[in-house]
C-alpha positions in Angstrom: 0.0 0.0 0.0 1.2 3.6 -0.9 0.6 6.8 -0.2 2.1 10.1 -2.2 3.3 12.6 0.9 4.1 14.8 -2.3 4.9 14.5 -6.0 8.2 12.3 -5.7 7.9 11.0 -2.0 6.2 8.0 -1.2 5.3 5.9 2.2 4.7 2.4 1.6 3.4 -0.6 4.4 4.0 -4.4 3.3 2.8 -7.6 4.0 4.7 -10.7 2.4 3.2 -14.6 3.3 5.8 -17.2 2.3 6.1 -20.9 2.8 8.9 -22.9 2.6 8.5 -27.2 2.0 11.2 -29.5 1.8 11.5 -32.7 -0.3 13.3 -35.1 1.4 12.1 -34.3 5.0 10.2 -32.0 6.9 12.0 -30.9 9.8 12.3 -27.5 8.6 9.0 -26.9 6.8 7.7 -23.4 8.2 5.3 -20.6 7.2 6.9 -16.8 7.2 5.3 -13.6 7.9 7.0 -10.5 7.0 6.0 -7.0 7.5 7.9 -3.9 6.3 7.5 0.5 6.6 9.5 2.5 3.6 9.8 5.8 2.5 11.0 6.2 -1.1 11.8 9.4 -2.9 14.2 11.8 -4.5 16.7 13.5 -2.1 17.8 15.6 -4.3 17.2 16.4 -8.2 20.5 13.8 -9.0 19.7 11.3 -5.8 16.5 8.5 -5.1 16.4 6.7 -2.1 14.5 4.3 -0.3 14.8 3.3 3.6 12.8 0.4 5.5 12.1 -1.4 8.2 10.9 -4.8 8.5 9.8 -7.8 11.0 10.7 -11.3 9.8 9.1 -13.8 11.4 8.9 -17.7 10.7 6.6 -20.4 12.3 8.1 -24.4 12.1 5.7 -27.2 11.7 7.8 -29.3 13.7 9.4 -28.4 16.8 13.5 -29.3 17.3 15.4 -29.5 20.5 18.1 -26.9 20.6 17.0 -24.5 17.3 14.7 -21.8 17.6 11.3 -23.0 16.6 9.7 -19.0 16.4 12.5 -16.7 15.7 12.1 -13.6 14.5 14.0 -10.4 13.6 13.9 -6.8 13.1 15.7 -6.0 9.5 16.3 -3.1 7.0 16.8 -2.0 3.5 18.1 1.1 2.6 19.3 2.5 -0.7 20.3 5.4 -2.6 21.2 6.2 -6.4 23.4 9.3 -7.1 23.7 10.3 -11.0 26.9 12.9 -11.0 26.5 13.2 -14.4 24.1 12.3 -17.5 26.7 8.8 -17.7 27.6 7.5 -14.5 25.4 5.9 -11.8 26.1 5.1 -8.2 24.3 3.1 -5.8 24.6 2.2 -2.7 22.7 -0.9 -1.2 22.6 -2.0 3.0 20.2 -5.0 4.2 19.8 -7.1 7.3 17.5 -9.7 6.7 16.5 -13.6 7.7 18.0 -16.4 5.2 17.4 -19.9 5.4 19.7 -22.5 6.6 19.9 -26.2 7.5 23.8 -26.2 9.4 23.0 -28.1 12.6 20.2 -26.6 14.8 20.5 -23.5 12.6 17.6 -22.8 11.1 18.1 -19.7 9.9 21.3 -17.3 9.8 21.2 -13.4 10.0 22.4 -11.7 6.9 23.9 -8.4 6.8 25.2 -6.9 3.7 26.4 -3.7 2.2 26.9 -3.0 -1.6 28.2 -0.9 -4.1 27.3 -0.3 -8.0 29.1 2.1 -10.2 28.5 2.5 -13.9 29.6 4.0 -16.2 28.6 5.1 -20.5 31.3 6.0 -22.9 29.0 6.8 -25.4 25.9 5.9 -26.7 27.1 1.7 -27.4 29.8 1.2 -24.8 29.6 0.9 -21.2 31.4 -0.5 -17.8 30.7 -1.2 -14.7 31.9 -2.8 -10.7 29.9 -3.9 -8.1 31.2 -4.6 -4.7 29.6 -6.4 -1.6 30.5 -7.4 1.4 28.3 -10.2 3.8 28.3 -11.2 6.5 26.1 -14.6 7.5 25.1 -14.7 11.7 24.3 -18.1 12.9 22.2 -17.9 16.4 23.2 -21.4 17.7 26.7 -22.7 18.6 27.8 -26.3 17.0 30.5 -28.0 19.0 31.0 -24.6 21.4 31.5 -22.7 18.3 28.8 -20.0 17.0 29.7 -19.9 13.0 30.0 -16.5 11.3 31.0 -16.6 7.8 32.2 -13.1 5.8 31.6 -12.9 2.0 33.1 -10.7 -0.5 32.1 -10.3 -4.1 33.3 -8.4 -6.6 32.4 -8.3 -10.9 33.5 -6.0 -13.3 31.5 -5.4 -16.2 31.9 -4.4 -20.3 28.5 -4.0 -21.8 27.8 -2.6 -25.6 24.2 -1.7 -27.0 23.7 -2.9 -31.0 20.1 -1.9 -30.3 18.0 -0.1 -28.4 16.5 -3.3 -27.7 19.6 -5.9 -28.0 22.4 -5.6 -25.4 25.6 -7.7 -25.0 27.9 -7.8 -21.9 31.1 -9.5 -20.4 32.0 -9.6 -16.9 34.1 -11.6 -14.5 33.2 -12.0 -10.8 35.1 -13.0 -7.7 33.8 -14.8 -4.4 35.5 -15.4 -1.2 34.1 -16.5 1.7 36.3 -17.1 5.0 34.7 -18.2 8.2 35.6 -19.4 12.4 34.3 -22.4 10.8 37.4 -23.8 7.9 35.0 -26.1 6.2 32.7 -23.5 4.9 35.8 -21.3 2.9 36.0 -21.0 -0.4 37.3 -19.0 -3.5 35.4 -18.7 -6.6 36.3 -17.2 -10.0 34.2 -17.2 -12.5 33.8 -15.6 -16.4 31.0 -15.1 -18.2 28.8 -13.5 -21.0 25.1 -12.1 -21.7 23.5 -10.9 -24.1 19.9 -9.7 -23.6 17.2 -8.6 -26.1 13.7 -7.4 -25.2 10.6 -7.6 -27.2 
């Protein structure tokens, strides 16, 4: 639901009803409620931005000794996008939301995450672009006396050329790394790729 406090400011109340089935076994089958409260709008003639707050909360079927069985948390989204100039876009992204897990008793972990976007036209077929995040993945419940917290890092660079207004082709390569208090969950990804996207 919205409502206009003026021409390019909005207010805006959420309700989202989600539930989640496994295949294999139902342990951690659960029904989620979320409701969220944002305010979107231009800042300025050359910035938008949206800020919200949200409560996640998730309801098992089955009960399970030692996880939480009705967790829930209070999260956020907040965003802005700066244009500096009729070519280049910024925007920065922060989160902190609910994600699902099955590590040990965990059901869930907390995520909190902050990310940038820059890009960037050299004229009207080429482009370029970065985005940079960083992660960091909360569990609530200790396994073995220790309480896992994983930090993840991404980063992609991007080369992107229109042939059409509605054909566009781009190459990017992206890098993952994930360390953690827990070794087993580490990891380094590299990985190169292409797109090329046309709409109707």
């Amino acid at each position: 639901v919205y409502y206009n406090l003026s021409p390019k400011t909005s207010i805006y109340l959420g309700y989202m009803l989600s539930k989640i089935i496994y295949d294999k076994t139902d342990i951690n089958d659960s029904l989620g409620n979320s409701v969220n409260l944002g305010i979107t709008g231009n800042v300025t003639t050359k910035i938008k931005g949206t800020a919200q707050i949200a409560y996640d909360m998730r309801n098992y079927d089955k009960e399970r000794e030692g996880a939480d069985n009705d967790p829930g948390i209070m999260g956020y989204r907040l965003s802005l996008t700066y244009d500096p100039t009729f070519r280049d876009t910024i925007s920065l992204a922060g989160e902190r939301k609910m994600e699902e897990s099955c590590y040990a008793n965990n059901r869930y972990y907390i995520s909190t995450e902050v990310g940038v976007d820059y890009k960037h036209e050299f004229n009207s077929k080429w482009s370029a672009g970065i985005f940079a995040s960083y992660e960091n993945m909360a569990y609530t419940k200790s396994v073995d006396g220790v309480k896992r917290s994983d930090d993840f890092v991404k980063v992609r660079p991007s080369i992107g050329y229109k042939f059409k207004d509605n054909l566009f082709a781009s190459i990017w390569y992206q890098l993952k790394n994930k360390t953690s208090n827990c070794e087993f969950a580490e990891y380094t990804d590299n990985k190169v790729g292409a797109q090329v996207k046309f709409c109707f």
